[in-house]
Structures are given as C-alpha cells and as structure tokens.
N, C-alpha and C positions, 0 to 999 in steps of 0.2 A: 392407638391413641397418640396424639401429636404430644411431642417432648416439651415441656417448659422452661419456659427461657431463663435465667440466671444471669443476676449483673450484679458485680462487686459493688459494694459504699463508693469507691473511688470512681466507679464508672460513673455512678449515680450523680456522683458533687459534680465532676467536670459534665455532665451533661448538663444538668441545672449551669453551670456558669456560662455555657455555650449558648444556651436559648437567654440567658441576661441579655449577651454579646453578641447575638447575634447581626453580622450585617446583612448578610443573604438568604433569601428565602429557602436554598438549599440549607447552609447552616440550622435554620431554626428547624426543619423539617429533619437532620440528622440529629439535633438534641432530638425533638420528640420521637421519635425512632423508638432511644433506649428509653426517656422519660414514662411514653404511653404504656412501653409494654411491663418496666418494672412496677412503677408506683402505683396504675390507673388499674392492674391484672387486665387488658383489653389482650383478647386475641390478635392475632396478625391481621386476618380478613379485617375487623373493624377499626384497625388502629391505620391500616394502609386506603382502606376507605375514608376514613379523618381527613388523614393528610394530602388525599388525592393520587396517590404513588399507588404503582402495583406493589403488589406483597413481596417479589421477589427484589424490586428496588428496598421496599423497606427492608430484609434482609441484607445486602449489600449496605444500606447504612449502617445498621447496627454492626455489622462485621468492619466493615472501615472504622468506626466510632473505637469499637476494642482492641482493635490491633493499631490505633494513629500512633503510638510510641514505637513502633518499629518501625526499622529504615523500608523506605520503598523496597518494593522490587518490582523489576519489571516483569509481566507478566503477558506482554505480547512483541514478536519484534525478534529479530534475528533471522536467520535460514536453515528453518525447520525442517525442508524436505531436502536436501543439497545432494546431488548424484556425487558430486565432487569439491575436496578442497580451495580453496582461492586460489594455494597454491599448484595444485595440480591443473585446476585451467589454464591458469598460465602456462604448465609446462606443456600443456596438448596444444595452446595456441599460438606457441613459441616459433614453431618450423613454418608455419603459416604468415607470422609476421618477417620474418628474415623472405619469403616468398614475394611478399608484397614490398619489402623495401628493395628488392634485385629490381622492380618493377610490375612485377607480376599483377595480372587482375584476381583478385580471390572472389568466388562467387559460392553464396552459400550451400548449394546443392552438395558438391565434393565434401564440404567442411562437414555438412549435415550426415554425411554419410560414411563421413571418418569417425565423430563420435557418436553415432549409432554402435559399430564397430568396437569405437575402446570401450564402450558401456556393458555393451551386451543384449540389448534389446533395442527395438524402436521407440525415438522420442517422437514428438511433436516438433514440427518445423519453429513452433512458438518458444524452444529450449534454446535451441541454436541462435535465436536474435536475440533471448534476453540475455545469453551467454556474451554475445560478442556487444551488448550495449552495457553490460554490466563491465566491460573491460576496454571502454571508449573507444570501440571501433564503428563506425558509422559508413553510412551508404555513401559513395561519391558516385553522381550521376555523371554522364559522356554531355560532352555539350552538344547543344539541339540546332547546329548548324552546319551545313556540308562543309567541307574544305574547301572544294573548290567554287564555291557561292563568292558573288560580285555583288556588293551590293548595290553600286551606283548601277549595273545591269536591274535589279529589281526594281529601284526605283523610279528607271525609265521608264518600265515596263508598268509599273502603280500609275502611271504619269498618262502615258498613251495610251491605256486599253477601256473599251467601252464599258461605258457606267453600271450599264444595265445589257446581262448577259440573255439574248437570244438565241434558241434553236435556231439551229439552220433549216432552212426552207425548200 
C-alpha cells in the first residue's frame, strides 16, 4: 500500500497564500500540489490528472514546495567522472607546451598516446581534444598555398586559357 502523504499547518498556510499570489501557471500548479493532496485526500494519479502534470512532476513540486526554506543546492554540474585533477593536466601538459613554444608542431596522436600511458588504460581519442580544449589549446591549420606560387603567374594563366575544356581529339 502506497504511503500517505503528510503536510504541516505551515506548509498548508503558505500554499494557500501561494495560489492567492500566484503569478504563473507553474506557481499555482505547485500551491495545488500540496493544496489537492492535503485538504482534497485526492490521490497522486488524480490530483496530477487535475492539474495536467505527470505524477512524478507533482512529486518534485510538492518536494520543492517543502524543502523552498533551504539554501539551493546544486544538484548537477561539476566533473563527475574526471581521470585527472586540473592540476595534474596541466602538469602532464606542461613538457608539451615548453615543446610547442621551442617551436615544435605538437600532433595529437603522440600526446594521445602519452596519456593512454600515464593513465593506464586506453581512452577515446574524444579525451585527448576535450583535454587540450578544456585548457585553450586549439588546432592551428598550415596555410593552403605553396611557397613557391606566383600569383600574377595564376592569373595570367585564369586570363588566357580556354573557357570550356575539351578532349583532345
């Protein structure tokens, strides 16, 4: 048998002054929450049928509704899975950036393969880029022109050559 629910006097007044005051359809829909199920004895199913809400939303009002005098907390957000501290990435990607300020080109494969290594197991190549994006390292592309390219040579060449390319015959 499902438990019955229990609400102080005090929950009861502030919900009644909540559905007075209410400005938002959300508002009125968390007064009646605790309103329907104290005073009305409606069950969940019929009282989250009323108000249009699934039963586990009405839940989650009524539990916001009793606990709104405590301080927030946060309950998602931070880095839950982390292989490693802030500060230890940085220390693994310390010899890598002295590598790249001598000039050096650094290419993920190597990097990908050195902390494979200090971890102990194989990651996902998607570790290594959110590693080095999460510590403002970014891709720098080669530029996409020879050295030795002329360009007033090109665009003689744009200039003089047939419009429309035929086979040779």
């Amino acid at each position: 048998m499902a438990r019955v629910a229990t609400f102080s006097k005090d929950e009861i007044v502030r919900a009644n002054e909540l559905r007075d005051h209410a400005k938002t359809v959300e508002e009125m829909q968390r007064a009646l929450a605790v309103l329907l199920m104290a005073e009305g004895q409606m069950d969940a199913e019929k009282a989250s049928s009323l108000l249009g809400i699934s039963k586990r939303t009405l839940f989650r009002y009524r539990e916001s509704f009793r606990h709104q005098d405590r301080p927030l907390r946060s309950t998602w957000g931070g880095r839950r899975h982390c292989l490693m501290s802030p500060e230890e990435e940085r220390a693994f990607l310390s010899p890598w950036l002295e590598k790249a300020r001598e000039g050096g080109v650094i290419t993920v494969p190597p990097l990908h393969e050195a902390l494979d290594q200090k971890l102990g197991w194989k990651l996902p190549p998607s570790t290594t880029y959110r590693l080095l994006s999460r510590h403002g390292w970014r891709k720098v592309t080669p530029d996409t022109k020879h050295p030795k390219s002329k360009p007033e040579d090109q665009e003689e060449f744009k200039k003089n050559s047939p419009k429309l390319w035929q086979p040779p015959s």
